[in-house]
C-alpha positions in Angstrom: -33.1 15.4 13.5 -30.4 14.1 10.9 -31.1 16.4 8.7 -31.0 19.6 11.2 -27.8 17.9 12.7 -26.3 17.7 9.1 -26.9 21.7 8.5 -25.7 22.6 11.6 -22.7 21.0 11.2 -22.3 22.0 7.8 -22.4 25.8 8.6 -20.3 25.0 11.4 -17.3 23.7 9.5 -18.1 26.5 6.7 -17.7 29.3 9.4 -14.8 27.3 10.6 -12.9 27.1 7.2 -12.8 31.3 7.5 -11.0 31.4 10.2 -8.3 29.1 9.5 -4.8 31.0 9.1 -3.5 27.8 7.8 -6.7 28.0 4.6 -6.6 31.1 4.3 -3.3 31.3 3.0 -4.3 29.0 0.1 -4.9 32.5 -2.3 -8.5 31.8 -2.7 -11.3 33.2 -1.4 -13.8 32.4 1.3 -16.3 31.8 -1.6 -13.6 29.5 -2.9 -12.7 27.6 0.2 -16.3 27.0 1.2 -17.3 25.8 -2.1 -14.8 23.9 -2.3 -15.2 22.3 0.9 -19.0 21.7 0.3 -18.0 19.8 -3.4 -16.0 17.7 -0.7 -18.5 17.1 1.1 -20.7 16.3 -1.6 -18.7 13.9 -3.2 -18.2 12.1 0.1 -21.7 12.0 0.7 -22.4 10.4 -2.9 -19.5 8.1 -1.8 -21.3 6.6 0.9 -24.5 6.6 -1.2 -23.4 4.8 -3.9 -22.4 2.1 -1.9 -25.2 1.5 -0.4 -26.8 0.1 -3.7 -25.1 -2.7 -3.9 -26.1 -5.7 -2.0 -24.9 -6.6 1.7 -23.4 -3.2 1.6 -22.7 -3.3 5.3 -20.0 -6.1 4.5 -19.2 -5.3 1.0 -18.5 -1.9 1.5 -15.2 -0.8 3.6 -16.6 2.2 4.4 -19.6 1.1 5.9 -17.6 -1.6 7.2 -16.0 1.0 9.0 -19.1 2.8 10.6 -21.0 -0.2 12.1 -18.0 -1.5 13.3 -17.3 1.6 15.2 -20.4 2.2 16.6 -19.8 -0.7 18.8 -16.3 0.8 19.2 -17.8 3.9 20.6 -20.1 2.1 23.1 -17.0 0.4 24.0 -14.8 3.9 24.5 -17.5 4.6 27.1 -18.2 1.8 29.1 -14.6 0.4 28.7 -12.1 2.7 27.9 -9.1 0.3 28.8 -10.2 -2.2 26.4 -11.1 0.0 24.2 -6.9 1.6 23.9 -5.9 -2.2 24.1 -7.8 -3.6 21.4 -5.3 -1.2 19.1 -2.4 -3.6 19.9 -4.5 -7.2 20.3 -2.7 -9.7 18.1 -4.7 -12.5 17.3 -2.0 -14.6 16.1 0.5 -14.8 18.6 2.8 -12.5 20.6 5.3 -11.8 17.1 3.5 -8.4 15.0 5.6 -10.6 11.9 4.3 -10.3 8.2 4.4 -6.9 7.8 3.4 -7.0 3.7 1.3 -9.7 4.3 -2.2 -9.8 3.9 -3.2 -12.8 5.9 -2.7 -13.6 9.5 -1.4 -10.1 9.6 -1.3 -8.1 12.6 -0.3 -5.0 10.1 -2.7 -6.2 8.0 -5.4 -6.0 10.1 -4.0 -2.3 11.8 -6.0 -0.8 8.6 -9.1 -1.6 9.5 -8.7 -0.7 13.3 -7.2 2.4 12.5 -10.4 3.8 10.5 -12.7 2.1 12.8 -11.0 3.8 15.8 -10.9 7.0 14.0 -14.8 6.8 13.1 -16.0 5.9 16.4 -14.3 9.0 17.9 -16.6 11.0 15.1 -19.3 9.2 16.2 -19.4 10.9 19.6 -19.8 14.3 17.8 -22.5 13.1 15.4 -24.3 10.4 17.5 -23.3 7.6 14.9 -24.5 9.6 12.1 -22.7 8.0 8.8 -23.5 11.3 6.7 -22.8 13.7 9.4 -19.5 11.6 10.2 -18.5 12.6 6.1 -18.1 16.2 7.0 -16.2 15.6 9.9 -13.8 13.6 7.8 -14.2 16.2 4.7 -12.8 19.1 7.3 -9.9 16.7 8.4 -8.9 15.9 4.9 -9.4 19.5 3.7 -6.5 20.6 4.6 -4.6 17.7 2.1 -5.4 19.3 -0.9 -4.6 22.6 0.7 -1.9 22.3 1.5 -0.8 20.8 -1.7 -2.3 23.7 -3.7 -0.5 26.2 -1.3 3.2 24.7 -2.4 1.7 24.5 -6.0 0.9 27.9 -6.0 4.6 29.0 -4.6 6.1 26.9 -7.0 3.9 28.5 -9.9 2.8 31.9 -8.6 -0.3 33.6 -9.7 -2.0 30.2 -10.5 -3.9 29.4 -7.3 -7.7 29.0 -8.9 -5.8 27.2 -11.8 -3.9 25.0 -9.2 -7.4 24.5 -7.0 -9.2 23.4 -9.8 -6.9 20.9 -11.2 -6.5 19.6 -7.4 -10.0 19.1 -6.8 -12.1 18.5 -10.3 -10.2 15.2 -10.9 -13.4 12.7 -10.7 -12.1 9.9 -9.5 -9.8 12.0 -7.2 -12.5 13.7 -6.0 -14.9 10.8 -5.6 -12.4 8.5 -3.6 -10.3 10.5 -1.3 -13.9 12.4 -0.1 -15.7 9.0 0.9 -14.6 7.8 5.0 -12.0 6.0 3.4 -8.2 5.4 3.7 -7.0 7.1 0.5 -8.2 10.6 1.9 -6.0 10.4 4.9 -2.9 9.3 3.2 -3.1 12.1 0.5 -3.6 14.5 3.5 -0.7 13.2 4.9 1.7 13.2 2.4 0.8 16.9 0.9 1.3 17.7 4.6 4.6 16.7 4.7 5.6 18.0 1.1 3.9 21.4 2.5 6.7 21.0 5.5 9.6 19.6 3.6 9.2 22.2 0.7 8.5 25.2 3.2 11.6 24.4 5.3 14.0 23.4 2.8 13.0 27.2 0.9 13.7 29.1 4.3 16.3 27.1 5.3 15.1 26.6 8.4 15.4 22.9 8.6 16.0 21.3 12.0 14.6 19.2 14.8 11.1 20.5 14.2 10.3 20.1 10.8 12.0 16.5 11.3 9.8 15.5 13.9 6.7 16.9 12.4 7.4 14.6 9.4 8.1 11.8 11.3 4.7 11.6 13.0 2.7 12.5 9.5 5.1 9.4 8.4 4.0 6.9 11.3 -0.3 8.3 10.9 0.8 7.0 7.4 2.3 3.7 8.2 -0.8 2.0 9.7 -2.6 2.2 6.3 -0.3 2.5 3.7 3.3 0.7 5.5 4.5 0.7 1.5 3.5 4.4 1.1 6.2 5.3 4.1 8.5 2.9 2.6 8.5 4.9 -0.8 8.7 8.1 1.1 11.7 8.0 3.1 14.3 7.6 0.9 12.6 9.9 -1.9 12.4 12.9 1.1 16.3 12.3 1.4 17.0 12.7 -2.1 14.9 15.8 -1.9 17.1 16.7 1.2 20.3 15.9 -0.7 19.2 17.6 -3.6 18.9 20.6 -1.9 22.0 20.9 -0.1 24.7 19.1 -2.1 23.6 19.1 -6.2 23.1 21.8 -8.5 21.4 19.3 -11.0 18.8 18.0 -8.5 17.6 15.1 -10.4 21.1 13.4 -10.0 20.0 12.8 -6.2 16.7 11.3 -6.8 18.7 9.4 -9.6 21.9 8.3 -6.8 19.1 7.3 -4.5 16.9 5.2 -6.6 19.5 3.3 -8.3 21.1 3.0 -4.6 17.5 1.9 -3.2 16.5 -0.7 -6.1 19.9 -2.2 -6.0 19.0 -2.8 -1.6 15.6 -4.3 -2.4 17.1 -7.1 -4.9 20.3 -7.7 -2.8 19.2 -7.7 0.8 18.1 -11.3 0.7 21.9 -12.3 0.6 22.2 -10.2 4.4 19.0 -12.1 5.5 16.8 -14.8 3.5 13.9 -13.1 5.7 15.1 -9.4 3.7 14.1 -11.4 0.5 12.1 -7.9 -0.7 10.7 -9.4 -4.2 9.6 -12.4 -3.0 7.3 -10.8 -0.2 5.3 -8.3 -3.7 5.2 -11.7 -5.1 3.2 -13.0 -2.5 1.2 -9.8 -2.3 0.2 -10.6 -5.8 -0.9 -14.1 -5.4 -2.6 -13.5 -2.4 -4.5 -10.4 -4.6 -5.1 -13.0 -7.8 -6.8 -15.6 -5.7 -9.4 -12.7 -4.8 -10.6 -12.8 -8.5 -13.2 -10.3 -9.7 -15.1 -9.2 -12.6 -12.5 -6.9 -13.3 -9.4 -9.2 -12.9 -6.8 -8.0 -15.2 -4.3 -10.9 -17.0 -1.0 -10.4 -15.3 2.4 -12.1 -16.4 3.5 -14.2 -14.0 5.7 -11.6 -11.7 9.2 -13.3 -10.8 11.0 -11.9 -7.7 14.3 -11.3 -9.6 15.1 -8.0 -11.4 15.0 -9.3 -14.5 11.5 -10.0 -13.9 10.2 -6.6 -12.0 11.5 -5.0 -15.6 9.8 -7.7 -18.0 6.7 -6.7 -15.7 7.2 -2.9 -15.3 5.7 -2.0 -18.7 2.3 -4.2 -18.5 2.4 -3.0 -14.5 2.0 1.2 -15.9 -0.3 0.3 -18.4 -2.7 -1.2 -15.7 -2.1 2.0 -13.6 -1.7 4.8 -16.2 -3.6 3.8 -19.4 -6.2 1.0 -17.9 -9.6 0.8 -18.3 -9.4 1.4 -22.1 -12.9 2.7 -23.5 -13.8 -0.1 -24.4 -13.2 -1.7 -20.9 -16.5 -0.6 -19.5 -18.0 -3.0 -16.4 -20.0 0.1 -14.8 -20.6 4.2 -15.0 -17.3 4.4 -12.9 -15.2 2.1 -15.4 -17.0 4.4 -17.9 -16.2 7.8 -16.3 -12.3 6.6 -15.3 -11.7 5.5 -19.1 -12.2 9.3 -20.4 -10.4 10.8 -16.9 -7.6 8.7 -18.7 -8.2 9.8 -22.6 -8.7 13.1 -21.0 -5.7 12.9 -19.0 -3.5 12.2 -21.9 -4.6 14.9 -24.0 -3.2 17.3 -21.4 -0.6 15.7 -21.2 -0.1 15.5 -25.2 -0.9 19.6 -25.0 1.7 20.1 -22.4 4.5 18.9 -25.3 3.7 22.3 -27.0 3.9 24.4 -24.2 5.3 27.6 -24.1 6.0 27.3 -20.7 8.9 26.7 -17.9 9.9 22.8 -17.1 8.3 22.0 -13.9 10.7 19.1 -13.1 13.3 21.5 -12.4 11.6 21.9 -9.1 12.9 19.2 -6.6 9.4 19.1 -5.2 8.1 18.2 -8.1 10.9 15.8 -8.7 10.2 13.7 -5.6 6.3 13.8 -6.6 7.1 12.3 -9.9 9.2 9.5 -7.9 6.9 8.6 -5.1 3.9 8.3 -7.6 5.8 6.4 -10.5 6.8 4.2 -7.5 3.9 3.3 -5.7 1.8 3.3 -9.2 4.6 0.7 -10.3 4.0 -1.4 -7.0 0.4 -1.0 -7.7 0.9 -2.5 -11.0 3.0 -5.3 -9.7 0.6 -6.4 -7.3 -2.8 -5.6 -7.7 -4.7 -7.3 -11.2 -8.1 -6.0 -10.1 -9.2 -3.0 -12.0 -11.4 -1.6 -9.6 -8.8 -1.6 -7.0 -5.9 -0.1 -9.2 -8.8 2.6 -9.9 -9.5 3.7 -6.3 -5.2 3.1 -5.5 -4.1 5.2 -8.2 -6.6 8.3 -7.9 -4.7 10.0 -5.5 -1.3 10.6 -7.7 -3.2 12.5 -10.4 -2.9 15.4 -9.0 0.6 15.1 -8.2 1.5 14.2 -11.4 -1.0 16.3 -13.3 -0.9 19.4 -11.4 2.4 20.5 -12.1 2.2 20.0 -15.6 -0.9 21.6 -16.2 0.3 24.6 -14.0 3.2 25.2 -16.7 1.5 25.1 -19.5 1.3 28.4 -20.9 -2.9 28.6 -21.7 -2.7 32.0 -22.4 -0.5 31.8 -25.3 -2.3 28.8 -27.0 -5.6 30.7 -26.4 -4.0 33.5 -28.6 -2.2 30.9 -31.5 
């Protein structure tokens, strides 16, 4: 019956994909989309079985996690549905929703996990609590992500859109962890949704109430998985804004804003000892060091002063950007993510002799470049696992990548 279910569905969401205005606008094909959407699903479906050979995968997984969690969830929507709505704001400890960053005793904390459970156990009464039938559920959700992302891609560099859907999909580890019922897929759907809306508005100038309000809800779906994600988005979307509307050399907005922004996150401790920024991704580190792991990574001890976020920034980049190095290999997926990152650098060696235009003219690709450095940095500062920085980082590639593989002129170094 799984199986029948499963190819049901899958022709389903296949039929579905041609129909969609918003998809088929991408520049590609219904070939294209679907077999696209099928790699998606594919890689989500190797997702979930890969985890399943490790052992106690039920606990040791977060995605299964997720799913046998939520089958009691769904049970619960339907003989309960009161408690099931009110569970979403239960606070075990205590009446204050304090400790935001935290990851102990955290309401916020503990909003991650409720989020995807709630969000599985509504798939579950589509698919019957069906983990593999629940992946292309999720795959069609997250579809539109990456489409979206290709679509601005492709406006900013016409005449590129296979080029463009390539690069966005065919990243491995991109591929591999934003298909799996995960977190990371919905926060990169997210995010190229509201670079889709900011980029699209901003070029017709038709920015208003709408577009504000449409990227303030993508913002708060955001903000119960990824609070720090938000956090790095705002002020880089009003640099974009300001960019736009007030500087003919873009970059000195994001420039203004970041300088303006890092001097409030060491400062606003002297407002409020409870502002004390730093001292809270100090915590966040500890808290991430006493989790060990085979593939803990030697940090420098991070200090919550400036002086010590720029002692640490270099070794926190090379964790994010460079790490695992080839000879780092712990498993096939340290082994795979080591030449992403030797192939990753190559392009970006190639792109030096290009031919082509500078994409960081374009403000869009301007504020990609901050929001990724950014939370890559944070990444870096906090997390020493390798594993983890791995699965964090896999959804910046393509904003970083894209771009700069999209204005590389291929043509001309085919001919040279």
């Amino acid at each position: 019956m799984t199986y029948l279910l499963f190819a049901v569905y899958l022709l389903f969401f296949c039929w579905l994909i041609t129909k969609s205005r918003f998809l088929q606008l991408a520049g590609l094909n219904n070939r294209w989309l679907i077999g696209l959407f099928i790699l998606k699903i594919a890689a989500g479906v190797a997702y979930g079985w890969f985890f399943t050979q490790i052992p106690n995968y039920e606990q040791s997984s977060d995605s299964w996690k997720f799913f046998f969690d939520s089958k009691r969830h769904t049970a619960l929507l339907f003989n309960d549905p009161a408690k099931y709505f009110s569970t979403i704001i239960d606070n075990p400890y205590g009446r204050e929703y304090r400790h935001l960053f935290s990851s102990v005793n955290s309401y916020w904390n503990d909003l991650k996990h409720t989020y995807m459970v709630k969000l599985v156990s509504l798939f579950n009464i589509f698919t019957g609590s069906r983990y593999y039938i629940n992946v292309i559920i999720y795959s069609f959700l997250t579809f539109f992500g990456p489409i979206a992302f290709i679509r601005v891609m492709n406006d900013v560099f016409p005449g590129k859109a296979k080029l463009i859907a390539c690069c966005t999909f065919l990243f491995p580890s991109f591929l591999f962890w934003s298909s799996g019922i995960h977190k990371d897929g919905l926060v990169f759907t997210f995010l190229s949704l509201i670079v889709f809306v900011m980029y699209f508005s901003l070029k017709e100038k038709q920015w208003g109430v709408r577009p504000f309000l449409l990227i303030a809800l993508l913002l708060a779906l955001i903000f119960p998985v990824r609070n720090h994600v938000v956090l790095a988005c705002v002020p880089g979307l009003f640099a974009w804004w300001l960019g736009e509307n007030y500087f003919k050399r873009k970059w000195l907005a994001f420039f203004l804003v970041t300088v303006v922004c890092s001097t409030i996150f060491f400062t606003a401790k002297y407002i409020h000892p409870k502002l004390d920024l730093p001292i809270s991704i100090v915590l966040r580190n500890i808290d991430f060091i006493g989790l060990g792991g085979n593939s803990y990574l030697p940090q420098r001890k991070l200090e919550p002063t400036f002086l010590g976020f720029v002692k640490n920034a270099p070794q926190a980049l090379n964790h994010t950007l460079v790490r695992p190095y080839i000879t780092e290999i712990y498993s096939p997926l340290y082994f795979f993510s080591a030449i992403e990152i030797l192939l990753i650098w190559i392009l970006v060696s190639v792109w030096f002799f290009r031919n082509g235009e500078n994409p960081y003219q374009h403000s869009v690709v301007q504020f990609l470049f901050l929001i990724s450095i950014v939370l890559l940095l944070l990444t870096g500062y906090i997390v020493p696992q390798l594993g983890a920085i791995v699965r964090y980082r896999a959804i910046f590639f393509p904003f970083l990548l894209v771009p700069i593989i999209a204005s590389i002129e291929w043509k001309t170094f085919k001919l040279k």
